[in-house]
C-alpha positions in Angstrom: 247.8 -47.8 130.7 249.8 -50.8 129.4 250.9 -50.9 125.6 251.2 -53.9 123.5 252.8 -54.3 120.5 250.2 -57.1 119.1 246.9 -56.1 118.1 244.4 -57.2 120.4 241.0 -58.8 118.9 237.7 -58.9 120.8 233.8 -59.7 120.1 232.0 -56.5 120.7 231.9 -53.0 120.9 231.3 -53.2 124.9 234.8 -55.2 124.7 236.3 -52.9 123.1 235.4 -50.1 125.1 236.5 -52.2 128.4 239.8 -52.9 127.1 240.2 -49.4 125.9 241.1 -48.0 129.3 243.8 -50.2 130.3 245.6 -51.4 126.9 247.6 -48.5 124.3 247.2 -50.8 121.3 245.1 -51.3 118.1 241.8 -53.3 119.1 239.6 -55.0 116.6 235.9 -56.0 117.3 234.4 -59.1 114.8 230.9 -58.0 115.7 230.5 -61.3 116.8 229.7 -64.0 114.0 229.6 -61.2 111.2 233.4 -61.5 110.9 232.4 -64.7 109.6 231.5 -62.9 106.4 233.2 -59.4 106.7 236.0 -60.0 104.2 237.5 -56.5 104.3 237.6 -56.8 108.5 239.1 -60.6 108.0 241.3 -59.0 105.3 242.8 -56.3 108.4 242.9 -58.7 111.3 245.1 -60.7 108.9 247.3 -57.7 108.1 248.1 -57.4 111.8 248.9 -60.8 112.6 251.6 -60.9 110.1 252.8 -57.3 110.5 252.8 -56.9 114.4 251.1 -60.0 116.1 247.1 -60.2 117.1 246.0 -61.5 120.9 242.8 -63.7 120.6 240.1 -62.3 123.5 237.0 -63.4 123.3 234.7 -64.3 126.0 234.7 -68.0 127.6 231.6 -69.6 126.0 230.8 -71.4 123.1 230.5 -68.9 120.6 233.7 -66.8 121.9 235.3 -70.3 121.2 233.6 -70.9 117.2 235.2 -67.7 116.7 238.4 -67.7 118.1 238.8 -71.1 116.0 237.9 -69.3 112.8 240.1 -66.7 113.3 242.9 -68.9 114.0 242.0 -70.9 110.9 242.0 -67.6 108.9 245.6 -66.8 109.4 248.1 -68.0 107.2 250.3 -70.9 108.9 253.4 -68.5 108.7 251.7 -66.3 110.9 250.4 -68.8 113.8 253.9 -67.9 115.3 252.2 -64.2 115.9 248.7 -65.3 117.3 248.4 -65.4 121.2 245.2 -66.6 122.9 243.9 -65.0 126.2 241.4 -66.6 127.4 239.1 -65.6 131.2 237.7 -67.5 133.3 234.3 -69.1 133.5 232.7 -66.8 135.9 228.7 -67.1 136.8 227.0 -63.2 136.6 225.3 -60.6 134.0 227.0 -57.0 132.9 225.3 -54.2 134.7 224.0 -53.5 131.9 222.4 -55.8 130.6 218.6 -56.8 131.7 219.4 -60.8 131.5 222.3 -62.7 131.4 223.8 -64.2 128.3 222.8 -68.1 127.0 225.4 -69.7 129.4 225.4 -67.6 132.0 229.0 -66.3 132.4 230.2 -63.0 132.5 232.1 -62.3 128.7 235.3 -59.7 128.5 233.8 -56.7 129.3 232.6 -57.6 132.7 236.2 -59.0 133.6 238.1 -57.2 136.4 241.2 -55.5 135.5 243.1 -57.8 137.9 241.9 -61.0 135.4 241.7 -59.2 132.3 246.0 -58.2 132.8 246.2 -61.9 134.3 244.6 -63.6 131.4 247.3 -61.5 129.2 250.2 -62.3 131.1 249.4 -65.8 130.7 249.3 -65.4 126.8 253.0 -64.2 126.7 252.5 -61.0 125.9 252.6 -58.4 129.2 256.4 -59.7 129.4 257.3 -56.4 126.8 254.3 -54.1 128.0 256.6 -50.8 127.3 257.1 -51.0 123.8 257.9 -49.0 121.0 255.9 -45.9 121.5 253.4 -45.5 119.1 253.1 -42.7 116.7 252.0 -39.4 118.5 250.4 -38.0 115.3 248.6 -40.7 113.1 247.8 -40.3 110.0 244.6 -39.3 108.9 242.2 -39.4 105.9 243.2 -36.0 105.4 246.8 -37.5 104.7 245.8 -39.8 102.5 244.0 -37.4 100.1 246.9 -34.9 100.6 248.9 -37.4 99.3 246.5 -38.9 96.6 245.7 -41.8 97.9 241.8 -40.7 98.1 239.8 -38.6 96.2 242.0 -37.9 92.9 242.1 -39.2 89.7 244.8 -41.7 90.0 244.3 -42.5 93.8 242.8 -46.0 93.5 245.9 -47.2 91.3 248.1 -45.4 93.4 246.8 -47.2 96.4 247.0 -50.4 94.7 250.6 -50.0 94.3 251.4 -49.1 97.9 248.9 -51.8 99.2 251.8 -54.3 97.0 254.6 -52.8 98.2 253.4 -53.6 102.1 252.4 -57.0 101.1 248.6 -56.3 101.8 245.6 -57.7 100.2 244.2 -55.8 97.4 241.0 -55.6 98.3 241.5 -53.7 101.8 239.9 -50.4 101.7 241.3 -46.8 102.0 240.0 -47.2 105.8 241.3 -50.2 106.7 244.5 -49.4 104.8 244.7 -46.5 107.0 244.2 -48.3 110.0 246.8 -51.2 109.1 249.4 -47.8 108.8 249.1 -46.4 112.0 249.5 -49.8 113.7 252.9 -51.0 112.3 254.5 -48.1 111.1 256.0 -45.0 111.7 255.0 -41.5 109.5 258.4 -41.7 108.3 257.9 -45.6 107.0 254.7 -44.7 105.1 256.6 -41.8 103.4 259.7 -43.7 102.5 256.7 -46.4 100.9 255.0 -44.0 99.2 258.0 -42.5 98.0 258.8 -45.6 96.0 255.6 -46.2 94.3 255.9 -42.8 93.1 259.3 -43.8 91.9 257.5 -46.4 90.0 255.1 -45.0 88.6 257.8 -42.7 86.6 258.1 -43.7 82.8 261.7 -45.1 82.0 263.6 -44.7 79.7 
């Protein structure tokens, strides 16, 4: 198992799965062209790339290429510095399990060796720090976030609101996603210190 500190971003769920059991990172499936109008998912691959870096993975063919150029058009231009693109090889074949084999013929991510799959990220630049920060043994949890009132109390949504501002994140991202953007690039000691401060705020002065 090889961590990464970027976040890595792939088509599908079968991708996801494949990429599962050999990388220790956050991994991010568009379903395909729905990313195209998935705001909220848009909303948390752009959280990554500016908070811990995202590796572009899609499969080789035409429309692993449409949207690896929409996602790199979706990220702000002070974050291109943090977006790496892996990209396979053209190979000819069909997934086991599929019955036929996709428009173009070629085999997409998940039916990628291990050898090409770790190849195609060392070319990106990003197997040169594969032991990293170790990641957070205990993530938080939804039961966290209501614990701490960031779900299912009166004041949680403003109280969210505050703490999605004091990370820089868009408004919009959910009490999932928000989760998910937390686990990835910080510690539990980080989130507390955060949410420590918009309490601090939301103290009347005077």
């Amino acid at each position: 198992m090889i961590t990464l500190t970027q976040a890595v971003i792939v088509e599908g769920r079968y991708d996801k799965i494949r990429l599962s059991s050999l990388l220790d990172t956050v991994i991010v499936e568009t379903n395909g062209f729905r990313i195209f109008k998935d705001r909220e998912k848009l909303a948390l691959i752009r959280a990554l790339a500016h908070k811990k870096g995202i590796v572009i993975l899609t499969d080789s063919d035409t429309a692993g290429f449409r949207i690896r150029r929409y996602l790199q058009g979706a990220i702000s231009k002070e974050d291109y510095k943090n977006i790496y693109h892996a990209y396979i090889p053209e190979i000819l074949g069909k997934e086991k399990r599929k019955l036929q084999p996709s428009k173009e013929g070629t085999l997409g991510v998940e039916g990628m060796s291990t050898q090409i799959l770790l190849e195609a990220l060392q070319r990106a630049g990003v197997l040169a720090g594969e032991i990293s920060q170790p990641r957070e043994t205990h993530p938080l949890t939804k039961l966290d976030f209501y614990e701490d009132g960031l779900t299912g109390k009166e004041n949680s949504e403003a109280l969210r609101l505050q703490l999605l501002r004091q990370l820089s994140l868009p408004h919009y991202l959910s009490a999932n996603a928000l989760l998910q953007v937390i686990n990835a690039t910080m510690t539990r000691e980080e989130y507390r210190q955060a949410l420590a401060r918009c309490r601090l705020e939301q103290l009347p002065q005077g």
